[in-house]
Short mmCIF file of the C-alpha atoms (twelve columns), coordinates in Angstrom:
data_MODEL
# 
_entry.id   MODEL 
# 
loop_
_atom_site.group_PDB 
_atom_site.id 
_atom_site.type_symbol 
_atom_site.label_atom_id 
_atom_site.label_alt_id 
_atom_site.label_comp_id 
_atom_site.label_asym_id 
_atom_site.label_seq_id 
_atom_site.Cartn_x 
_atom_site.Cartn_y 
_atom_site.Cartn_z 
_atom_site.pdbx_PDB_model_num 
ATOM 1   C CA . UNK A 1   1.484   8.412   -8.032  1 
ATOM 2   C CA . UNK A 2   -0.854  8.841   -5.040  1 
ATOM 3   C CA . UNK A 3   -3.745  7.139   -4.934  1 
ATOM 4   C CA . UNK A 4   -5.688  9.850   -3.369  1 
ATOM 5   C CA . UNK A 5   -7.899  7.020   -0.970  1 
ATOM 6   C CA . UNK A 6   -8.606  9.496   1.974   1 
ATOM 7   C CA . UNK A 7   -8.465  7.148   5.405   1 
ATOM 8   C CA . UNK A 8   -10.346 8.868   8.517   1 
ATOM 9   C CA . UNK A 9   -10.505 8.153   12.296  1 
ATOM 10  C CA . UNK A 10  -7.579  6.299   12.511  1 
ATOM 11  C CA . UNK A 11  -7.233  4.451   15.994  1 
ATOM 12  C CA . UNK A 12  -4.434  1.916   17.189  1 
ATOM 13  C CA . UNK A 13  -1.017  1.014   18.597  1 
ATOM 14  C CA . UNK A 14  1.858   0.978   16.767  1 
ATOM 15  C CA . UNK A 15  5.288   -0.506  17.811  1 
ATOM 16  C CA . UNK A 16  8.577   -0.934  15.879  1 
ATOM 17  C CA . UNK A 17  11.396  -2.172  17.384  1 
ATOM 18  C CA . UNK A 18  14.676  -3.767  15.710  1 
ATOM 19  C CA . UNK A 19  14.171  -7.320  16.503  1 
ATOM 20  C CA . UNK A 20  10.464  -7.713  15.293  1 
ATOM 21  C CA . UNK A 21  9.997   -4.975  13.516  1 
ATOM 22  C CA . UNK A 22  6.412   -3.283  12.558  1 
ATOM 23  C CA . UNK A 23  3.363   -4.780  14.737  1 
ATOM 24  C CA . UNK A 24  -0.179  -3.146  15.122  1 
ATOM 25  C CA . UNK A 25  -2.654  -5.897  16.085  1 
ATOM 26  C CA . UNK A 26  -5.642  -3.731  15.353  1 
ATOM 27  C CA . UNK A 27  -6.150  -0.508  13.390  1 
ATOM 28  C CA . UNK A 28  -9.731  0.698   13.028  1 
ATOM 29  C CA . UNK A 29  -10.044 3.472   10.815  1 
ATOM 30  C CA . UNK A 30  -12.995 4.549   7.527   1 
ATOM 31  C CA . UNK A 31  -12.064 3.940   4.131   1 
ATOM 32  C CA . UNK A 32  -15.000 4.959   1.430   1 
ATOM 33  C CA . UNK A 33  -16.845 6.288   4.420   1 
ATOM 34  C CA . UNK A 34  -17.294 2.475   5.691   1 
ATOM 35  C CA . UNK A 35  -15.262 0.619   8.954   1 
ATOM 36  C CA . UNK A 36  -12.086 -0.950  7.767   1 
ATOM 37  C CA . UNK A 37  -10.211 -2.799  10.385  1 
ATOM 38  C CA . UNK A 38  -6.331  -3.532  9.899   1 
ATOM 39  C CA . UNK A 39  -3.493  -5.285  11.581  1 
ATOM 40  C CA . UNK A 40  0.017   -5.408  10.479  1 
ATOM 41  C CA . UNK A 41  2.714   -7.808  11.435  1 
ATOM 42  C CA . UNK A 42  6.544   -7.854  10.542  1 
ATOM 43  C CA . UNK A 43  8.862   -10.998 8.874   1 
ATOM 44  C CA . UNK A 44  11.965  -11.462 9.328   1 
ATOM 45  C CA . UNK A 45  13.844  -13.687 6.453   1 
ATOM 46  C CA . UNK A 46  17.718  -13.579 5.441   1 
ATOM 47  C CA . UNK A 47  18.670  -9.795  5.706   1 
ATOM 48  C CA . UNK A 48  15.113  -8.700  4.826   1 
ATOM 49  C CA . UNK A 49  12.020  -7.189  6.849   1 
ATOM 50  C CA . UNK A 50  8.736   -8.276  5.039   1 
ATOM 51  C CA . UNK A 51  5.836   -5.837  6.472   1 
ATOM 52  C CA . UNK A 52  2.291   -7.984  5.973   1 
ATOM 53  C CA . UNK A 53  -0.966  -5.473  5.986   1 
ATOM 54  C CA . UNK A 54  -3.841  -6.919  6.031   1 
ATOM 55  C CA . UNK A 55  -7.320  -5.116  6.095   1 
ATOM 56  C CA . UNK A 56  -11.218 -6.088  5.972   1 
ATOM 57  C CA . UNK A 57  -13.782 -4.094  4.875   1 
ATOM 58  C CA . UNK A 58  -16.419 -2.744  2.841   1 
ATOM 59  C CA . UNK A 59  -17.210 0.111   0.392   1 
ATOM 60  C CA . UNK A 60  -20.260 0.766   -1.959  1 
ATOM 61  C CA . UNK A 61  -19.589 1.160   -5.633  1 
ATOM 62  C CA . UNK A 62  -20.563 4.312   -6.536  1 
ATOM 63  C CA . UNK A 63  -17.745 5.443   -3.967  1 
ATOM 64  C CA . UNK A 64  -15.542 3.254   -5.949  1 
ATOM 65  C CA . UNK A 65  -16.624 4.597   -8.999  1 
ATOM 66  C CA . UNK A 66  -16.190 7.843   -7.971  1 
ATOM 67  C CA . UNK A 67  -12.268 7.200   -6.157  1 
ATOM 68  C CA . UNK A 68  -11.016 5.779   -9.424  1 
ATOM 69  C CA . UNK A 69  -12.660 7.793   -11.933 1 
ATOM 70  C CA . UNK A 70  -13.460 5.002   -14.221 1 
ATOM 71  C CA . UNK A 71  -16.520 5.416   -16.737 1 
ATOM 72  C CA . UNK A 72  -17.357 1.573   -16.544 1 
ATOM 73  C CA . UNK A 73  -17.422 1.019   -12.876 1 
ATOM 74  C CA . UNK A 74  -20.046 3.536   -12.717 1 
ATOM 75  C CA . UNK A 75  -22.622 1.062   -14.088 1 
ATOM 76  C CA . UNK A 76  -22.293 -0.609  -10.908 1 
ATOM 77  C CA . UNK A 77  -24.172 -0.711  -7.419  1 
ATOM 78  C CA . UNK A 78  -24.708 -1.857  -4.402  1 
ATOM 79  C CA . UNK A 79  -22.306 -2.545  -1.656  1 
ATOM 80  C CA . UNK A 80  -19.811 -5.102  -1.292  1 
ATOM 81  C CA . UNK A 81  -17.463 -6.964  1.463   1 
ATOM 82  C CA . UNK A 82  -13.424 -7.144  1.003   1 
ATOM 83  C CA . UNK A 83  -9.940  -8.124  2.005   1 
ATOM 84  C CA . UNK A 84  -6.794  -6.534  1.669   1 
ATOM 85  C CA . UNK A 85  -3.270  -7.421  1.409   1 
ATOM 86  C CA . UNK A 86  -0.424  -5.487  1.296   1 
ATOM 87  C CA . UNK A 87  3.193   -6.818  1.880   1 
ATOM 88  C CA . UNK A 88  6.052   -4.775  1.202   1 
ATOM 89  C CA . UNK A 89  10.136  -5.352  1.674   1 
ATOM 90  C CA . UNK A 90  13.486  -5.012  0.798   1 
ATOM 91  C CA . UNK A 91  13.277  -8.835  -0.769  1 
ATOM 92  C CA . UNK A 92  15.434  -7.982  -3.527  1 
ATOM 93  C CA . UNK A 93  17.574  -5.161  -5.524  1 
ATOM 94  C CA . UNK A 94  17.466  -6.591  -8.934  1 
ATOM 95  C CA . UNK A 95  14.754  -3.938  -11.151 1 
ATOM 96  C CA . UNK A 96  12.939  -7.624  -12.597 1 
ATOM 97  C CA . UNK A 97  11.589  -8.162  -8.852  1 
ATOM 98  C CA . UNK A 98  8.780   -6.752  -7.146  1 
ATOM 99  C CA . UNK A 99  9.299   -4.556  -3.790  1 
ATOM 100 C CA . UNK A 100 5.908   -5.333  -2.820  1 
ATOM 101 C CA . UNK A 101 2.745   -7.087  -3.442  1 
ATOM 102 C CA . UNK A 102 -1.262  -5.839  -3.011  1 
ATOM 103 C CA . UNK A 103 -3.881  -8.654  -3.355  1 
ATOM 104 C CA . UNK A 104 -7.434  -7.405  -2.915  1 
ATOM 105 C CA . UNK A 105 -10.573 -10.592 -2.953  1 
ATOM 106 C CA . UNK A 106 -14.098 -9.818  -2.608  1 
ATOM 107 C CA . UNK A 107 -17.407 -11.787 -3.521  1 
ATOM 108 C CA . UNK A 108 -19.296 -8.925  -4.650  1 
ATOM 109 C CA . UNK A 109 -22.476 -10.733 -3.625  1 
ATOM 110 C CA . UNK A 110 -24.072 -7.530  -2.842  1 
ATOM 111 C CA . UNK A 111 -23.224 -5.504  -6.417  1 
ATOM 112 C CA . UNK A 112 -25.433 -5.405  -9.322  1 
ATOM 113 C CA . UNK A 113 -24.653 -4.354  -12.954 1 
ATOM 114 C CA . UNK A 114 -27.039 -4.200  -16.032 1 
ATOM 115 C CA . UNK A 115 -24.901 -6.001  -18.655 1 
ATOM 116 C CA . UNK A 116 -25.567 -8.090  -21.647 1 
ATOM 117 C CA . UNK A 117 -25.716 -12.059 -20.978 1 
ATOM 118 C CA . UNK A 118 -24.070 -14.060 -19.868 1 
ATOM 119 C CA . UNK A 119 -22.016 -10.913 -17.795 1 
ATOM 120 C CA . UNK A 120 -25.664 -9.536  -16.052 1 
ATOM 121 C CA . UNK A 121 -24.490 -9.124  -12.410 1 
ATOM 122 C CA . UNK A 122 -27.275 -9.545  -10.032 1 
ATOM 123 C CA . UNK A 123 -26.721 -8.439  -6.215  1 
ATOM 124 C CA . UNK A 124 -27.045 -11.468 -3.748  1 
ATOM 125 C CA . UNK A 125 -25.109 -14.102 -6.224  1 
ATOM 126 C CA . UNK A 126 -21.127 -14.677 -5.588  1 
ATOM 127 C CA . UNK A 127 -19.391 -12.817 -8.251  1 
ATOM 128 C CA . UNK A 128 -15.611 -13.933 -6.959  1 
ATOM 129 C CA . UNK A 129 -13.180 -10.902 -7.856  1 
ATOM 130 C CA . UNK A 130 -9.297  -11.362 -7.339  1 
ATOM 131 C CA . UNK A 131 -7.232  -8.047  -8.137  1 
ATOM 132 C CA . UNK A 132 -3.334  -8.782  -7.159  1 
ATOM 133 C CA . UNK A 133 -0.731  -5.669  -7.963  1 
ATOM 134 C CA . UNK A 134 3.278   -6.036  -8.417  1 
ATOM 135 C CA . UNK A 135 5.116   -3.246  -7.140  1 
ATOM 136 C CA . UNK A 136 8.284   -2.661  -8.595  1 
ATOM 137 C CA . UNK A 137 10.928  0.371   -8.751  1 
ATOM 138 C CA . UNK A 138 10.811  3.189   -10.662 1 
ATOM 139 C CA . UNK A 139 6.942   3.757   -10.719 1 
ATOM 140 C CA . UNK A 140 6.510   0.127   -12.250 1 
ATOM 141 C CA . UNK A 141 3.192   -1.892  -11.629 1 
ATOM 142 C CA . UNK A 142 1.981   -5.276  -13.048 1 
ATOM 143 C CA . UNK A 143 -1.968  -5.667  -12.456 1 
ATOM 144 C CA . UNK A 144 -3.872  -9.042  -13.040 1 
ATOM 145 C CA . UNK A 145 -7.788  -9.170  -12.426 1 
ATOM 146 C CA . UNK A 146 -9.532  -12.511 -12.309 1 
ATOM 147 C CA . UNK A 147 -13.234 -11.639 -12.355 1 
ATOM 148 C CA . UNK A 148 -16.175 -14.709 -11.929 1 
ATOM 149 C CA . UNK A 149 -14.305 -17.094 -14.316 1 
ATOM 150 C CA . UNK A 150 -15.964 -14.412 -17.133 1 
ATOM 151 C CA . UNK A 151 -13.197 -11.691 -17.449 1 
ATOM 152 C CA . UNK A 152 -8.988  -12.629 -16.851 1 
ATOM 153 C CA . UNK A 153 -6.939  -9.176  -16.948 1 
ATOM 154 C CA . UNK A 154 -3.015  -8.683  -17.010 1 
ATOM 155 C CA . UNK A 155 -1.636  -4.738  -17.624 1 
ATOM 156 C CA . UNK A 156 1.414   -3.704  -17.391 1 
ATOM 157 C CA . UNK A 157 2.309   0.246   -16.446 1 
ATOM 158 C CA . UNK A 158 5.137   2.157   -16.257 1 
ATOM 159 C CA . UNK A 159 5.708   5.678   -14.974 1 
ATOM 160 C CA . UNK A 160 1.855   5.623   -14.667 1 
ATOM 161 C CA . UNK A 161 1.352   4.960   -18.126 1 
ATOM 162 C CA . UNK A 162 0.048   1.617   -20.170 1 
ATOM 163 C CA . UNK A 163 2.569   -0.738  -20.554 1 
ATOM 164 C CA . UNK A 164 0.414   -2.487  -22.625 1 
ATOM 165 C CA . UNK A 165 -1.528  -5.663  -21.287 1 
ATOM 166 C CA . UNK A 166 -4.680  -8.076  -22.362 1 
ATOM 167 C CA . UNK A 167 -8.241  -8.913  -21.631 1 
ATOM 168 C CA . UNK A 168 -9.995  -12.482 -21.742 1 
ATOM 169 C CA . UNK A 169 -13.614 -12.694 -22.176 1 
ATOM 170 C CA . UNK A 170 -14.463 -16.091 -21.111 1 
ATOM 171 C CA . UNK A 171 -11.587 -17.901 -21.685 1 
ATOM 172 C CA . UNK A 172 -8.149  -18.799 -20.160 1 
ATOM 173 C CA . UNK A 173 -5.820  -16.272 -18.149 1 
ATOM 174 C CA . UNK A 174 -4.570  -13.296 -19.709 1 
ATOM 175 C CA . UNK A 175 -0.942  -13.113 -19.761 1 
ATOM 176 C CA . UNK A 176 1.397   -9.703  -18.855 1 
ATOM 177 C CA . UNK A 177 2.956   -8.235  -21.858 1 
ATOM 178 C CA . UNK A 178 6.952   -8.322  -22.302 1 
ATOM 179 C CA . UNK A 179 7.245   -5.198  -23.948 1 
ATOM 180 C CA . UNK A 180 5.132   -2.217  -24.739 1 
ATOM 181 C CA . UNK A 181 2.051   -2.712  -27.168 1 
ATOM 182 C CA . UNK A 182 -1.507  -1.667  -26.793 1 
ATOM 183 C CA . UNK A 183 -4.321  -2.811  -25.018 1 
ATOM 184 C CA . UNK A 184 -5.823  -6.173  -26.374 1 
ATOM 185 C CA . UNK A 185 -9.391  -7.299  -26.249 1 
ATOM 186 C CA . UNK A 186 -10.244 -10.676 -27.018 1 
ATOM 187 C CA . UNK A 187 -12.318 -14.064 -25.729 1 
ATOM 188 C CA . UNK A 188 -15.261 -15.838 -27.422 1 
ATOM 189 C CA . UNK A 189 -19.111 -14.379 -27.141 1 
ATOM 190 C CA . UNK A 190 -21.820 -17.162 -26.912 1 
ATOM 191 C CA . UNK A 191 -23.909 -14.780 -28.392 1 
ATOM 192 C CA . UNK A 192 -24.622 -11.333 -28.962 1 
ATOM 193 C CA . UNK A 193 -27.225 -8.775  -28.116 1 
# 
């Protein structure tokens, strides 16, 4: 499905060629109406061409919030710093492996959210966020979310639909499902408001 992000000003040199593949030092283009600058870089492994992107930048969250149409980000403001990494290949045929691989990391120091203890979100304290995507044929994504040691996420989709998949509230990693089910909620409150 496309993802509808709408890049702007985009500035750079490209090069393919057979032997090394995909380069582009430096890429400057907007994403979210803020800089993001991007290089990509080509490996070479046995019969494969890995293609590494890598980006840093920044967005604000209401321009998030708005992009993915999620109720609950909306809650959310401020501005925050990331990185991006995309790598995508031909590392394998078999349906159980993933053609590619998107890891996003942020600190979110700059974001602020009114929620109940002990989730409050205050803008200038690290709030470490780790977002990693599976790419896999036939419309197939894995996500897992890793969110301040406070939230663990694994969801599973298929043919952009919910696989099904877990979330931890302040407890130990959520795990992908192996076959369809629903979305589960669970973790341990220290108290409740």
């Amino acid at each position: 499905d496309d993802l509808k992000l709408q890049f702007n000003n985009i500035g750079g040199d490209l090069r393919y060629d057979s032997a090394s593949g995909l380069q582009a030092p430096v890429i400057n283009t907007t994403l979210f109406e803020k800089p993001l600058l991007i290089n990509i870089s080509s490996r070479k492994t046995a019969g494969n061409l890995l293609i590494d992107i890598n980006g840093n930048g920044s967005a604000g969250a209401a321009d998030v919030a708005r992009w993915s149409n999620l109720k609950p980000l909306q809650m959310l403001s401020g501005e925050f710093s990331y990185k991006a990494a995309l790598t995508v290949g031909t590392t394998s045929n078999q349906q159980d492996k993933p053609l590619g691989q998107l890891q996003v990391t942020s600190d979110m120091t700059g974001v602020s959210a009114p929620l109940p203890a002990p989730f409050v979100a205050q803008a200038g304290v690290k709030k470490p966020l780790v977002l990693t995507v599976d790419l896999y044929r036939d419309n197939r994504q894995d996500y897992r979310l890793e969110f301040n040691k406070q939230l663990s996420g694994a969801l599973g989709m298929r043919q952009g639909q919910l696989f099904g998949g877990e979330l931890v509230l302040l407890g130990e990693t959520a795990i992908l499902p192996l076959q369809a089910g629903p979305l589960v909620i669970r973790g341990n409150l220290p108290s409740g408001d």
